[in-house]
C-alpha positions in Angstrom: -13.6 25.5 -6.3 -12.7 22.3 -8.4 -10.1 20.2 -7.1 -7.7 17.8 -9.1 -4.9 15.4 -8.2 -1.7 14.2 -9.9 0.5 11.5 -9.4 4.1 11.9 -10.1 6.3 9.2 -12.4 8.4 8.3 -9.5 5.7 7.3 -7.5 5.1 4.3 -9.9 4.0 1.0 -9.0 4.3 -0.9 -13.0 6.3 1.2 -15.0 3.4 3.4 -16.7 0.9 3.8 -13.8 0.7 4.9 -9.9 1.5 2.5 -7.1 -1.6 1.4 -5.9 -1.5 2.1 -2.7 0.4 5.1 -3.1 -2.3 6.7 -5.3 -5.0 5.1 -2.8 -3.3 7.5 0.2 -3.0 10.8 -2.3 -6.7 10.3 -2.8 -7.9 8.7 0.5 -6.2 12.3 1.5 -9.5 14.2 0.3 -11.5 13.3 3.2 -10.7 13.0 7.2 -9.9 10.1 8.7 -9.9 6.1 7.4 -11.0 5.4 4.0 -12.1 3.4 1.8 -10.5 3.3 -1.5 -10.9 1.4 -4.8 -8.9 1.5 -8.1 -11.5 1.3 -10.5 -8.4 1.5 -13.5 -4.8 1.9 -13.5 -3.4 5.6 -12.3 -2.0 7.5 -15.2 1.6 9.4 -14.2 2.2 13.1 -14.3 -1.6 13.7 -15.4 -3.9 16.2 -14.0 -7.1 14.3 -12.4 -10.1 16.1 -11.8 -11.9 14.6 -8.1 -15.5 15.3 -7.7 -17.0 15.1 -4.1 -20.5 13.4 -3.6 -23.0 14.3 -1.2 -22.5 11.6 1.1 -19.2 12.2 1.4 -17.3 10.3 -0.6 -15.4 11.2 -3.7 -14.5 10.0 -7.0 -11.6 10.8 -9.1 -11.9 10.8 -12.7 -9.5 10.8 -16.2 -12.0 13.4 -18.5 -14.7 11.1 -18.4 -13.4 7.9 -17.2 -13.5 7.3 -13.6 -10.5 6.1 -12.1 -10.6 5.7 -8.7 -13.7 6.1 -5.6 -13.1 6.7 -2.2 -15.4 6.0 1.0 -15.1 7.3 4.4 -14.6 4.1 6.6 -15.2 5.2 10.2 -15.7 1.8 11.3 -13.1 -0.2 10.0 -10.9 -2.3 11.8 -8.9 -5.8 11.4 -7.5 -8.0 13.8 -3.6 -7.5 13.6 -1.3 -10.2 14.6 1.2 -10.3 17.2 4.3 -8.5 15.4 7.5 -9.7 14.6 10.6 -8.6 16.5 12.9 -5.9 14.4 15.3 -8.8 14.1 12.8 -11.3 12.7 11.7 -8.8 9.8 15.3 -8.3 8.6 15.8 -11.5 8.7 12.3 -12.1 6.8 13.4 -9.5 4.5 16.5 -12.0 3.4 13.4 -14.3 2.2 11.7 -11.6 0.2 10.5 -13.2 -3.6 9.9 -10.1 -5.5 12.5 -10.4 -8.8 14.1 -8.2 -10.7 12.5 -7.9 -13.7 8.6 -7.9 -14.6 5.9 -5.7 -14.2 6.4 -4.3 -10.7 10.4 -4.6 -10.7 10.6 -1.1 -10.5 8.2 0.3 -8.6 9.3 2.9 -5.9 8.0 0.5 -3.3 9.6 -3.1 -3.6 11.3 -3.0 -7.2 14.0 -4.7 -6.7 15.1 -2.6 -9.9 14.9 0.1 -8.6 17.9 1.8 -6.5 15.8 4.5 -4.9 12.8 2.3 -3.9 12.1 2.1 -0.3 13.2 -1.2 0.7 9.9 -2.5 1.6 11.1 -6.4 1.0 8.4 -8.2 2.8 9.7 -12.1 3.3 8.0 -14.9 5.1 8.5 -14.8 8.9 9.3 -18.0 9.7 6.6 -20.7 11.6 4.4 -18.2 11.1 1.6 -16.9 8.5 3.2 -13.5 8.0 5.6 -11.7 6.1 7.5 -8.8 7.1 10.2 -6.2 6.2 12.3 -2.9 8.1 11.6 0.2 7.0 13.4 3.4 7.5 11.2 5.8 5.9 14.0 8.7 3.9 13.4 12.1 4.8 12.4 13.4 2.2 9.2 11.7 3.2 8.2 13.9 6.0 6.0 17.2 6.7 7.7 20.3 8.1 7.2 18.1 11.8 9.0 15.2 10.5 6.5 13.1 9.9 6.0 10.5 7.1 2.9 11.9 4.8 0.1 9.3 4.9 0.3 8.9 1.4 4.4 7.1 2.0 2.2 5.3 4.9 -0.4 4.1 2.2 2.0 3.1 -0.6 4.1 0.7 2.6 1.0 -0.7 3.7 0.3 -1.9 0.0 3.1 -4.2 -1.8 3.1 -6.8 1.3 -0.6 -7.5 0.9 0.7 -9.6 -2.8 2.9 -11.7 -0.9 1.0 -12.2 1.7 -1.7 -12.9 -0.1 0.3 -16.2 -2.6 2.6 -16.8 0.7 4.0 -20.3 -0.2 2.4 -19.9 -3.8 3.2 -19.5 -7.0 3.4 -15.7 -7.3 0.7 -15.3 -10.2 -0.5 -11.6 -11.5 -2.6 -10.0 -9.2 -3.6 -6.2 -8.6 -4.5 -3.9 -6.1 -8.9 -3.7 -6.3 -9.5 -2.0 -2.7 -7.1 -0.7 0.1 -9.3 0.4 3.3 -6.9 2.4 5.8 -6.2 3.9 9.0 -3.6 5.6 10.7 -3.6 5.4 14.5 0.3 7.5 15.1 2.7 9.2 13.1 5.4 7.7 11.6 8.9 9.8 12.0 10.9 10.0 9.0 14.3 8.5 10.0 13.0 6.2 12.5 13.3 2.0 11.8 9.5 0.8 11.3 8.3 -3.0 10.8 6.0 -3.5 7.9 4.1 -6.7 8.1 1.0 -8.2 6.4 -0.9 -11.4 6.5 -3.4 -13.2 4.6 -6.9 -13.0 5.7 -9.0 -15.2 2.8 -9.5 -16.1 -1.0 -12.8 -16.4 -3.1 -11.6 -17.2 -6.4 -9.6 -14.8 -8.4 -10.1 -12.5 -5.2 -7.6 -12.3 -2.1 -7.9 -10.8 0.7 -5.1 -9.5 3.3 -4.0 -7.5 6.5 -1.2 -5.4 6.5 0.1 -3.2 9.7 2.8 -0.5 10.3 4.1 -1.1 14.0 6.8 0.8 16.0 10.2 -1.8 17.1 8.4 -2.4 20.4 4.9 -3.5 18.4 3.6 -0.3 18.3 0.5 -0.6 15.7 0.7 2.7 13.9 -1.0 2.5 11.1 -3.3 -1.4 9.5 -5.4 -1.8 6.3 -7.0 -4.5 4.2 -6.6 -5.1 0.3 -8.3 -6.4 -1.9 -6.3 -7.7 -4.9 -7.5 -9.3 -8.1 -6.0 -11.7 -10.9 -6.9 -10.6 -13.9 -9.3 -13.0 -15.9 -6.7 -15.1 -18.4 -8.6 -13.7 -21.5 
């Protein structure tokens, strides 16, 4: 039986293509457990994608003949997560959050700023520390008939704080999601207050690297990846 995906318009992350980690969730969604998943081009919106699995378990998901994004079972991965901010700190972080309100990702459903039905997801710099952090109170229209938040929400929250994470106390140049690897430990209830934090881990060029976690008030760790984003060569 063939298999296909599509990702709706409202799930954008620039105007004309998928959030990147919102598409990396609908996708890592194929397989059980974490995943590994790379954006090999941007997402088209509202288009039927046809996913082909491989024998080794992974998958790729392709545009007619262009392949579009691959995904890897991860059963190993893990990352270090830092002590969590306090609920307080993150709304307070959130005051310090440098996404603007016009540009390329001003409206996506994540952290537009743009965008009055995005989720809120303003990761700002905690401060003395290399970390930023935002609330979030996932709507319910996010949940499964248990209430709980579909990974693919979980996915797209775990993806925008990686950027500024990534240039904290940096020019914010552009940069795009290559690689989110993921894993979700708990379920997140729709309704409930969350923390969303990320950190940097390392940079090799054009390349940076960076944490980013999902944690409970009390500093619960629910849900942590690592991303890989990219700055597009200047030509």
């Amino acid at each position: 039986m063939s298999e296909s995906l599509s990702i709706a318009r409202r799930f954008n992350g620039p105007v004309d293509s998928g959030n990147g980690g919102y598409c990396s969730g609908a996708a890592a969604a194929f397989i059980e457990g974490p995943a590994e998943v790379s954006l090999r081009r941007p997402v088209p919106l509202d288009t039927q994608l046809d996913v082909e699995r491989e024998p080794d378990g992974s998958l790729r998901v392709l545009e007619g003949d262009a392949f579009v994004v691959e995904v890897r079972p991860a059963p190993e991965f893990d990352v270090e997560v830092p002590v969590p901010p306090s609920l307080d700190e993150a709304r307070v972080a959130a005051e310090r959050y440098r996404g603007v309100s016009d540009g390329v990702f001003s409206r996506c459903f994540v952290c537009g700023r743009a965008r009055e039905d995005a989720f809120g997801v303003f990761a700002g710099e905690v401060e003395g520390r290399e970390l930023v952090a935002s609330p979030w109170k996932p709507p319910p229209w996010t949940a499964d008939d248990r209430g709980h938040v579909r990974p693919e929400f979980v996915w797209a929250v775990l993806d925008c704080p990686t950027y500024f994470a990534a240039y904290a106390r940096e020019e914010l140049p552009m940069s795009v999601l290559a690689r989110l690897t993921a894993r979700l430990d708990a379920p997140l209830v729709a309704g409930d207050e969350h923390i969303v934090m990320a950190w940097p881990i390392g940079a090799e060029g054009r390349k940076r690297h960076a944490g980013a976690a999902v944690v409970s008030p009390e500093g619960r760790v629910l849900a942590v990846a690592r991303a890989l984003l990219i700055e597009p060569r200047a030509d």
